[in-house]
N, C-alpha and C positions, 0 to 999 in steps of 0.2 A: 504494500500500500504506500502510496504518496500523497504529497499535500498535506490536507485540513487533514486529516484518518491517519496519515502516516509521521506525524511531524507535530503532535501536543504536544504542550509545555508547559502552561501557566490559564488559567481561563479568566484571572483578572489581568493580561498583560495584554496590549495589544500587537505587542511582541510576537505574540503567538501568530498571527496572521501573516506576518511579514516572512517568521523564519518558515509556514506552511507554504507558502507564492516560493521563497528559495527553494526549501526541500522540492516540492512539484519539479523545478525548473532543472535541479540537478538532477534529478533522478531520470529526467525525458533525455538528458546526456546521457545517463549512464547506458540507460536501454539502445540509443539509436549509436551506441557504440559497440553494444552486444550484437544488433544486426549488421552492421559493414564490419565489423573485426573482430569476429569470435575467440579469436585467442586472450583477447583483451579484457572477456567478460568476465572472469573473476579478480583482476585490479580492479576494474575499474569498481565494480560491487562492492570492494574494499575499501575503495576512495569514499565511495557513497555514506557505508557504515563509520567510519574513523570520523568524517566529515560531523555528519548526524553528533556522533558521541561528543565531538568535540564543541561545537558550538550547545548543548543541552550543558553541559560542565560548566560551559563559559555563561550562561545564563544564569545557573543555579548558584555559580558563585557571586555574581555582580547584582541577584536580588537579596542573597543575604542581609546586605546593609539596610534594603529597605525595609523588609522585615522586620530586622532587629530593632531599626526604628517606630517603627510602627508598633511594637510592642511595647517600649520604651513611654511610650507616648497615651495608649491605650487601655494598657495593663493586662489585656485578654490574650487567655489561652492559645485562644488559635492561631494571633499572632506568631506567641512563643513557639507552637507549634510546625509553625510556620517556618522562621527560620532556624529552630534547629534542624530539619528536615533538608532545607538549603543547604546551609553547610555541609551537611554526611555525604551529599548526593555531590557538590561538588568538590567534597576532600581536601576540605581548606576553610580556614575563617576568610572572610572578606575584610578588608584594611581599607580605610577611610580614605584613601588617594587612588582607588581601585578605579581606571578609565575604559575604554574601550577602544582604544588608539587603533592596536593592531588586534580585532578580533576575527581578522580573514587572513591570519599567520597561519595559515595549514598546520595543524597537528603541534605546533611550535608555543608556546608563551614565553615572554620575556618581559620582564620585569619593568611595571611602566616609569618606577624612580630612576631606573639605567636609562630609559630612553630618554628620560627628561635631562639628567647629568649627560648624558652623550648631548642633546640638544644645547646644553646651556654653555658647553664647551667650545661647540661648533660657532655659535654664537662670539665666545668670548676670544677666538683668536684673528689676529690678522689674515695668517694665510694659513689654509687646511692643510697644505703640506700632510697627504695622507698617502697609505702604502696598503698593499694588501696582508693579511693576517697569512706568514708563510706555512702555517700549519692548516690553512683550508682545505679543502678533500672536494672531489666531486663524486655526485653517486647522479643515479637518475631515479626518478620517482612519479609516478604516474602526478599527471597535473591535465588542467583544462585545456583545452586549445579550438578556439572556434566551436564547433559543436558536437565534440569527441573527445573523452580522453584518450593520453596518449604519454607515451615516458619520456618525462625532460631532466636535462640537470639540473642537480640542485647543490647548493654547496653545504657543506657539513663541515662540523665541527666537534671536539669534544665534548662541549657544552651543549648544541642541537644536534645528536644522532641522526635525530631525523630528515634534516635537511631544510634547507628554509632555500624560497627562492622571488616571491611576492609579499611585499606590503602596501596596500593600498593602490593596488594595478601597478606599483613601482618592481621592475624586474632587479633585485636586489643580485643576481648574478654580473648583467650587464652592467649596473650600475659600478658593482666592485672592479671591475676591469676601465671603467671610464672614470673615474674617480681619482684616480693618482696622476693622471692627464694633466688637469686644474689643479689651482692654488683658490680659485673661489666658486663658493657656492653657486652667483648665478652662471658662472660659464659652465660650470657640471650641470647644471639644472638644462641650460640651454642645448648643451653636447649630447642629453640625453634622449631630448624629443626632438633632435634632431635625425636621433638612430630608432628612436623607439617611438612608439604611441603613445602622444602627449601627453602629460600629467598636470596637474596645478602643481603649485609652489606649495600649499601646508600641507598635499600629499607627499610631494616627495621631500622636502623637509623631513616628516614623518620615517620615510623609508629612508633617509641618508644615515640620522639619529638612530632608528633601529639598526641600520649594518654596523654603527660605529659599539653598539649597547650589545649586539649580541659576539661580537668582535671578530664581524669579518672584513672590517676597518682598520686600523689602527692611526695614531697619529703618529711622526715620527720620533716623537719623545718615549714613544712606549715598547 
C-alpha cells in the first residue's frame, strides 16, 4: 500500500498529508523501476522501506518537543503519553535546537549544532581556502534519478557508513570536487549551477555547511 493507507503518522499533524503525497510519489518510482529494470527491484524496494523508516524516526523525534510541551503546559495524560511514546519510537530525546535543515539527508543525520558551527565559520573567514577530506571513500548507493532508481556515488566516510550524496537538491559529491577550485562562497555557488541544476543561495549554503559539518570539507587549518 501507498499514500494516505501506506504512509500514517500522526492524525493531528498535517504533516501526515504531505509525507502521504511523498510516500505515493516514491513509491510510483519504485514500481515503474520494477517494470523497465527488474534486477533493480529489490534496491530499489529497499530504498523505498529505509526511506519510509527514516523520515517516521525523523518525525517522531522532532514532535517530541511539542508534546512534551504540550504536557508541560496542560498537565494531561495523554499528552505525557504522548511524548513519551515519541521519544521510544524515535530513540532519542529531542533537544531544544532540534531543526529540520537536512531532513532529505538519505539515511544520514548530522548534527544540526555542527552545521550551524560549520556555517558560522564559513561565514567568519576571508577566504575558504578548502581541500577535500583525504580519507573520503566512494561507494554507490541506489538514489533517484528522473523517474527511476538507479546506483550512484556516494561519498563515505567513517563517520557516514552510509554514504551521503544530497542536501537540499545540493549534489554534495560534485560540490566537494568544485569547492577547493574557489576561495569564495559566491564563485563556488556560481561554478556550481553553472555545472549542475540550479540551486538558491540558503540551499546551498545549507549543503556547503553540511559537507564542511559532516567532514567531507575541510578547511586548510585542519
Amino acid at each position: 500500500m501507498v499514500g494516505d493507507s501506506g504512509s500514517f503518522i500522526d492524525p493531528l499533524s498535517s504533516y501526515g498529508v504531505k509525507k502521504a503525497l511523498a510516500s505515493g510519489w516514491l513509491a510510483g518510482i519504485v514500481v515503474h523501476t520494477a517494470l523497465i529494470d527488474a534486477p533493480m527491484t529489490d534496491l530499489a524496494l529497499d530504498f523505498f522501506d529505509n526511506r519510509e523508516q527514516s523520515v517516521y524516526q525523523s518525525y517522531r523525534h522532532s514532535s517530541a518537543e511539542f508534546f512534551e510541551e504540550a504536557a508541560s503546559v496542560y498537565g494531561h495524560p495523554y499528552w505525557t503519553t504522548r511524548a513519551e511514546a515519541a521519544r521510544a519510537a524515535a530513540g532519542a530525546v529531542s533537544g531544544p535546537n532540534d531543526t529540520d535543515w537536512i531532513e532529505d539527508l538519505e539515511g544520514t543525520y548530522i548534527n544540526s549544532d555542527l552545521v550551524r558551527a560549520a556555517h558560522e565559520r564559513i561565514r567568519s573567514v576571508e577566504l575558504l581556502d578548502s581541500r577535500a577530506n583525504p580519507d573520503l571513500r566512494v561507494i554507490k548507493r541506489p538514489a533517484i534519478r528522473s523517474q527511476r532508481i538507479v546506483m550512484k556515488r556516494h561519498l563515505m566516510n567513517d563517520t557516514y557508513p552510509k554514504g551521503i550524496r544530497y542536501v537540499r537538491g545540493v549534489d554534495l559529491l560534485r560540490l566537494v570536487e568544485l569547492a577547493p577550485q574557489f576561495d569564495q562562497v559566491p564563485d563556488i555557488w556560481n561554478g556550481y549551477n553553472e555545472k549542475e541544476a540550479p540551486v538558491s543561495l540558503p540551499d546551498f549554503l545549507i549543503g556547503l555547511s553540511t559537507a564542511f559539518a559532516a567532514g567531507l570539507l575541510m578547511h586548510s587549518d585542519q
